[in-house]
C-alpha positions in Angstrom: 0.0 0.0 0.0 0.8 3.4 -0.9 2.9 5.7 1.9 2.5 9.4 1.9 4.4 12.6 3.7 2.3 14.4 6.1 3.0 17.7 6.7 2.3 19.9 9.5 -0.9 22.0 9.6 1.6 25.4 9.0 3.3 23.1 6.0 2.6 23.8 2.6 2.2 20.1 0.4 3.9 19.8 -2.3 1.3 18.0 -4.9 3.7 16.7 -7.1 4.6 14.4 -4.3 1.0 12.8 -4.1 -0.2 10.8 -6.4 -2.9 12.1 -9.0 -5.7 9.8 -9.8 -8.4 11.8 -11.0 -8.7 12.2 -14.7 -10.2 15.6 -14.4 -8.3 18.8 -13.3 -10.6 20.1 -11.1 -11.6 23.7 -9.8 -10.8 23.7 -5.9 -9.2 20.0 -6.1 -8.4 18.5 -3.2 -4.9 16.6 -4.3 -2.9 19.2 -1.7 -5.3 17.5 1.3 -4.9 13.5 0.1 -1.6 13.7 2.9 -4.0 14.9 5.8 -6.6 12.6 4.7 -4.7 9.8 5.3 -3.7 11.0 8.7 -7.3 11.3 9.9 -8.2 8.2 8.6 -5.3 6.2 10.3 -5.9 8.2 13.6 -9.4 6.5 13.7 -9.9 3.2 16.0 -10.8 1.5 13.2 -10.3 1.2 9.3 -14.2 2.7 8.4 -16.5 0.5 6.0 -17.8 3.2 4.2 -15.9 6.3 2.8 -18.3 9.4 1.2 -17.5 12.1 -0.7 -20.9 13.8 -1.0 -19.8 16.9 -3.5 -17.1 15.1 -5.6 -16.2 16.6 -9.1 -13.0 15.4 -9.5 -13.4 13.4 -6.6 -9.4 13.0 -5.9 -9.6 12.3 -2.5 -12.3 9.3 -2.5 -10.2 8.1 -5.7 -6.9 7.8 -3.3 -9.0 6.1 -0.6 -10.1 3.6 -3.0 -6.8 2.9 -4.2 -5.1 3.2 -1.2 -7.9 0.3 0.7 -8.0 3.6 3.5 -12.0 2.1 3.7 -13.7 -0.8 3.1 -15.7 0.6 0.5 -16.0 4.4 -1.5 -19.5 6.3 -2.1 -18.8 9.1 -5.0 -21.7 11.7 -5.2 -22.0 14.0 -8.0 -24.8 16.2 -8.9 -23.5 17.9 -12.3 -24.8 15.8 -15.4 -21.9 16.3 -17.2 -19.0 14.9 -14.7 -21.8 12.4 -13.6 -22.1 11.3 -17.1 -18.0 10.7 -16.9 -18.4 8.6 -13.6 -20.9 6.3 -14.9 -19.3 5.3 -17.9 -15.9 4.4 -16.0 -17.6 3.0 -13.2 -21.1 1.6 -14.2 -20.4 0.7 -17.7 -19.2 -2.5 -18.5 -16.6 -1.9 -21.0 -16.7 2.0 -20.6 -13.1 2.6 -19.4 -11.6 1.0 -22.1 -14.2 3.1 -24.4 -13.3 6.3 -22.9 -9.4 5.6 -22.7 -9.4 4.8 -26.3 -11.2 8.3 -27.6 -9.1 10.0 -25.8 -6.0 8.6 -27.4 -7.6 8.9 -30.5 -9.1 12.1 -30.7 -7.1 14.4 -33.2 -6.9 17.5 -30.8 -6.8 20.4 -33.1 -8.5 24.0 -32.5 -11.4 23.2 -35.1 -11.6 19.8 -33.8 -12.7 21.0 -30.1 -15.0 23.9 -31.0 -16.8 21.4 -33.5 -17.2 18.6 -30.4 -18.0 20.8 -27.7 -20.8 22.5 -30.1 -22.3 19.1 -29.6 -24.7 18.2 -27.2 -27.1 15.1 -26.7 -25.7 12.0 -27.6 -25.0 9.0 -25.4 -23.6 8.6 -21.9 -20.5 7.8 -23.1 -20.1 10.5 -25.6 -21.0 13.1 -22.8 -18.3 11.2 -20.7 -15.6 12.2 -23.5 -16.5 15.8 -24.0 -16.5 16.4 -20.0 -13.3 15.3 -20.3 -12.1 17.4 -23.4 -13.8 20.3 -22.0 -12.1 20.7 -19.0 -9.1 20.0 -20.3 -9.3 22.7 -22.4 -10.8 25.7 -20.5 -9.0 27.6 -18.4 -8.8 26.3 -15.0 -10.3 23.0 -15.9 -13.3 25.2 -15.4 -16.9 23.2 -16.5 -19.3 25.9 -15.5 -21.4 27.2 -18.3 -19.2 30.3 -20.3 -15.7 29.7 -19.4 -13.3 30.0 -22.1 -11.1 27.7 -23.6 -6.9 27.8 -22.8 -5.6 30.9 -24.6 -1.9 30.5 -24.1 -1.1 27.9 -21.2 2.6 26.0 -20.6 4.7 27.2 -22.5 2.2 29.1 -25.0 0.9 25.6 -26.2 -2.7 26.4 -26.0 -5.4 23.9 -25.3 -2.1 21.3 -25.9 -1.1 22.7 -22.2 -3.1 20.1 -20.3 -4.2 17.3 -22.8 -1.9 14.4 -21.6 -4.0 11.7 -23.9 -1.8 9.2 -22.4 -1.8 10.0 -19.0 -5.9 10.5 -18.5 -6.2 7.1 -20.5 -4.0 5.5 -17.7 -6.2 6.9 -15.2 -9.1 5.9 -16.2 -8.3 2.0 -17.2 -6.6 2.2 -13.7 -10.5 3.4 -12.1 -11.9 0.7 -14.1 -9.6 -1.9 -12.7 -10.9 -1.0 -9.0 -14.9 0.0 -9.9 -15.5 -3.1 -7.5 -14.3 -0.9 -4.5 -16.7 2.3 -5.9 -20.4 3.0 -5.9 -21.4 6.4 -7.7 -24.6 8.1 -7.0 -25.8 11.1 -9.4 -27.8 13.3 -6.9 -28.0 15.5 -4.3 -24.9 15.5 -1.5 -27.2 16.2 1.1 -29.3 13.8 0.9 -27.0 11.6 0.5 -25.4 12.8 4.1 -28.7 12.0 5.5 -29.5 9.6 4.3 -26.5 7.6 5.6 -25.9 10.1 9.0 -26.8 6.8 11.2 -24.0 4.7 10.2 -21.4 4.9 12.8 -19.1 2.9 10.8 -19.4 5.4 7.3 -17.4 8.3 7.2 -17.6 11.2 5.4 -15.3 13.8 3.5 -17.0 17.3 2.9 -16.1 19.2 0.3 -19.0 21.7 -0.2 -18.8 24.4 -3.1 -17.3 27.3 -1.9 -20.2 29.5 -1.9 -20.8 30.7 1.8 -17.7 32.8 2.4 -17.1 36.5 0.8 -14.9 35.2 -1.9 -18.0 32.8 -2.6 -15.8 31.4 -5.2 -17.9 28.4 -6.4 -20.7 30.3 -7.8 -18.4 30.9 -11.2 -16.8 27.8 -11.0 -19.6 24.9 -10.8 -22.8 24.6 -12.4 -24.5 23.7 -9.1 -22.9 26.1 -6.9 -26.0 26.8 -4.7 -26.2 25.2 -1.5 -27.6 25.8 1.8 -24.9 25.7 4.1 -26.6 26.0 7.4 -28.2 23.1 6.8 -25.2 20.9 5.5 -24.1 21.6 8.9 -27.2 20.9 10.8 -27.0 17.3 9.3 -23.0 16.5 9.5 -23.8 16.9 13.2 -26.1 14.5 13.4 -23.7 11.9 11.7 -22.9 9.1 13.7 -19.8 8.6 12.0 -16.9 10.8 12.1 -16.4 13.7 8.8 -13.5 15.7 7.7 -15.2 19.1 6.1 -12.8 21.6 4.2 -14.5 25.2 3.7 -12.6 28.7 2.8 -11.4 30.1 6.0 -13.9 33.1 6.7 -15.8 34.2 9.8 -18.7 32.9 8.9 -18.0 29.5 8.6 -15.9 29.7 11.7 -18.9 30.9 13.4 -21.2 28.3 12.0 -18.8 25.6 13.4 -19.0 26.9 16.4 -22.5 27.3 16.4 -22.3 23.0 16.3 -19.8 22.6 18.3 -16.8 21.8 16.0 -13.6 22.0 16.1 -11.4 23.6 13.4 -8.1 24.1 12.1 -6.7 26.6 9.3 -4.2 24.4 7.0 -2.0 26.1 4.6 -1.5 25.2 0.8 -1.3 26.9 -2.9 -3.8 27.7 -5.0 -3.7 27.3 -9.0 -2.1 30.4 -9.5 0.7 29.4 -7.0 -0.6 31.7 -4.4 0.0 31.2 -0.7 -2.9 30.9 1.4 -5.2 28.7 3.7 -8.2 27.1 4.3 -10.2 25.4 7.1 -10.8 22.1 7.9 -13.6 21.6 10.3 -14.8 18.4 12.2 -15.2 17.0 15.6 -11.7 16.5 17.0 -8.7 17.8 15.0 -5.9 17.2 17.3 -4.5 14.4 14.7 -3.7 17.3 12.7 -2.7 19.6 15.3 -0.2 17.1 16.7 1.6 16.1 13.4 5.2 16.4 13.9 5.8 16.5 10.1 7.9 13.6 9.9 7.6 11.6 6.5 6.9 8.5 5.7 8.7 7.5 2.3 6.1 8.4 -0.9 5.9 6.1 -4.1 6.2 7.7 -7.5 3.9 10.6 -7.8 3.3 10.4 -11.3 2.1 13.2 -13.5 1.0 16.1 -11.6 -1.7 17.2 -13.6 
């Protein structure tokens, strides 16, 4: 089994040392937490049966769990039709991977030849699945949201060439495929999800809300589904019987709202896309694990590609 540094809350992670599993780039990816994951998962009494990630686009961190065996078992919940259509044909559909992986490879990625298939809509599950992954391969940021643009000059000025590793993404996805036994996906709505599952003591649950309750309120140009009602996403994590990691910006507001249930937070540093220093804040019941990290590092496997 995969081991992975963990840094100190104050540490920043360096993501090209974890390994990246997701075929999507996503917007406000989590691949700089997968370290602290880990550490709250093996501070637990017991390895859990159930692992959800109710909100999970690119869903990087549920991906490493699977992979990893961190849980018995991995719950993916994705609202989005588009990135749900992407999950169901690696996951559902018998055959899909290989499908998917082989479209990509193929796909002759010229200017004309993206504007001409993402002008497309309808079509199969399958098809859908492909053009999610084009498209956020392309736009700026990875970003899937209705009017984003498409790369203008990326690495190295090579355009919408900047993030399509055909080769790479293929890999992922056969290498989801080869573990689909481990992961259920459900299309719907994260919160009910949460409660629908809050009295399972031996489910736990990673949080990652779009960011849409703080001032920057960043999620509400970034996702399709950005709106959610926060004060009652924390009204039910408290009733979970299980334990939860949640990750939110770090504003007053949400600070206040996790103290209004009586949880316990902790302001972990990282990068954002642009390189930019800055934190956020993980909220759950008890987060001495992360407080008490002495930052010493267990040996990491090859990263891989770090996009």
């Amino acid at each position: 089994m995969t081991q992975l540094f963990f840094w100190a809350p104050e540490a920043i992670v360096n993501v090209a040392q974890v390994r990246h599993r997701s075929p999507l780039r996503y917007p406000g990816g989590k691949t700089w937490l997968v370290p602290r994951v880990n550490y709250w998962l093996r501070s637990l009494p017991q390895r859990p049966t159930e692992f959800f990630e109710p909100f999970a686009g690119g869903a990087i961190v549920a991906l490493s769990v699977a992979f990893e065996e961190w849980a018995e078992h991995v719950t993916i919940v994705e609202l989005d039709e588009d990135v749900a259509a992407l999950w169901h044909t690696i996951l559902d559909d018998e055959g899909g991977a290989q499908w998917l992986a082989d479209r990509i490879t193929s796909f002759p990625i010229t200017l004309e030849n993206v504007q001409v298939c993402l002008a497309e809509s309808g079509g199969t599950v399958r098809e859908r699945a492909f053009r999610t992954v084009l498209r956020n391969r392309v736009n700026r940021g990875g970003i899937l949201a209705p009017g984003a643009g498409l790369i203008r000059y990326g690495e190295n000025n090579k355009g919408i060439l900047s993030r399509w590793y055909p080769v790479t993404i293929a890999r992922r996805i056969l290498d989801i495929g080869e573990i689909r036994h481990r992961i259920r996906f459900i299309e719907g709505d994260g919160l009910a999800v949460i409660e629908q599952n809050a009295e399972n003591a031996n489910a736990v649950f990673f949080i990652d809300p779009p960011y849409t309750a703080g001032n920057k309120s960043a999620g509400s140009r970034l996702y399709r589904y950005s709106e959610l009602d926060h004060e009652e996403l924390f009204h039910l994590t408290s009733e979970l019987c299980g334990d939860f990691l949640m990750t939110y910006d770090n504003d007053d507001r949400l600070r206040a709202l996790a103290e209004q249930h009586n949880f316990d937070t902790q302001a972990v540093a990282m990068k954002n896309t642009h390189h930019a220093e800055m934190t956020e804040l993980l909220i759950g019941r008890n987060l001495n694990w992360c407080r008490q990290a002495n930052g010493q590092a267990e040996i990491a496997e090859e990263a891989g590609n770090n996009e």
